[in-house]
N, C-alpha and C positions, 0 to 999 in steps of 0.2 A: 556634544557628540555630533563629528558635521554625516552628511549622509553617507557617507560614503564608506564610515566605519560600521553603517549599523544593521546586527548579523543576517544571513540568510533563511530562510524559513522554509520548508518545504509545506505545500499544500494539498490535502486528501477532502474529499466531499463526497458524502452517500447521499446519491440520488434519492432512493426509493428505502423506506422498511420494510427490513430482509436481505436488502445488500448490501456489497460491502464500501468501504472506504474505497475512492481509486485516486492516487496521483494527478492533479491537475495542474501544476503546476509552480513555481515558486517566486516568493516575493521578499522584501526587508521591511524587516520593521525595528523599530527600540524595541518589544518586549511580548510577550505572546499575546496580548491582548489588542494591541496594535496591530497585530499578526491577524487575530481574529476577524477584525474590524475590516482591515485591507482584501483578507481574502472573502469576506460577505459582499467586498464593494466591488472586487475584482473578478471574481470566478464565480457570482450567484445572480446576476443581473435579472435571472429570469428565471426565479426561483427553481433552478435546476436540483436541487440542494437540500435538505433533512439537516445534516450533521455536518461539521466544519471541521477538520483534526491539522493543526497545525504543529507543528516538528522543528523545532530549531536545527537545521543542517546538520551542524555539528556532531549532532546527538546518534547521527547514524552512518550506524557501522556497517558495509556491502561486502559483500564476495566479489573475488576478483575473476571475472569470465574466463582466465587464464590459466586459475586453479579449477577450473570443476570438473575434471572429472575426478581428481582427486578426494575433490568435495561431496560429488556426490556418488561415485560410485563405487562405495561400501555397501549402500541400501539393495545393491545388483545381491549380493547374499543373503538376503533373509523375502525369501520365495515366498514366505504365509504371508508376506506384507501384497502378495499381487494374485488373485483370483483365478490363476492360470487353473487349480486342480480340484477347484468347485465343480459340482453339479448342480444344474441349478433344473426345480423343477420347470415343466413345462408353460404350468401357469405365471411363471416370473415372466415378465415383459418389459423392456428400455433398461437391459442394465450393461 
């Protein structure tokens, strides 16, 4: 397999526990564990990193920026889903 065939990876690293995964980037590798390896030697230099999640590209499926409001705006009709007609008492603070 010369390099050139060999697939895309996309790369996610949690900083901290309690947060989440974020996109940092992507690499190739032969296999997810190569994947692992590359992105501990590539995107953790400086123990930025808890958690590693690597993704073979392929494997994901996006929305097209093109479609959305199609996509997402069905969610405009179901009003309980958005806090607009709460009271909230007084002692509630930062919401």
């Amino acid at each position: 397999m010369s390099k050139r065939s060999w697939p895309l990876w996309e790369v996610f690293i949690r900083s901290k526990n309690g947060l989440h995964h974020k996109h940092v980037g992507s690499l190739h590798a032969t296999d997810s564990q190569m994947a692992l390896e590359n992105a501990r030697d590539v995107y953790t230099r400086r123990n930025e990193g808890i958690s590693i999640w690597v993704v073979e590209s392929k494997s994901i499926t996006a929305s097209d920026p093109a479609q959305g409001e199609e996509l997402f705006e069905p969610a405009a009709d179901k009003i309980y889903r958005h806090p607009t007609f709460y009271k909230l008492p007084d002692e509630v603070k930062h919401i």
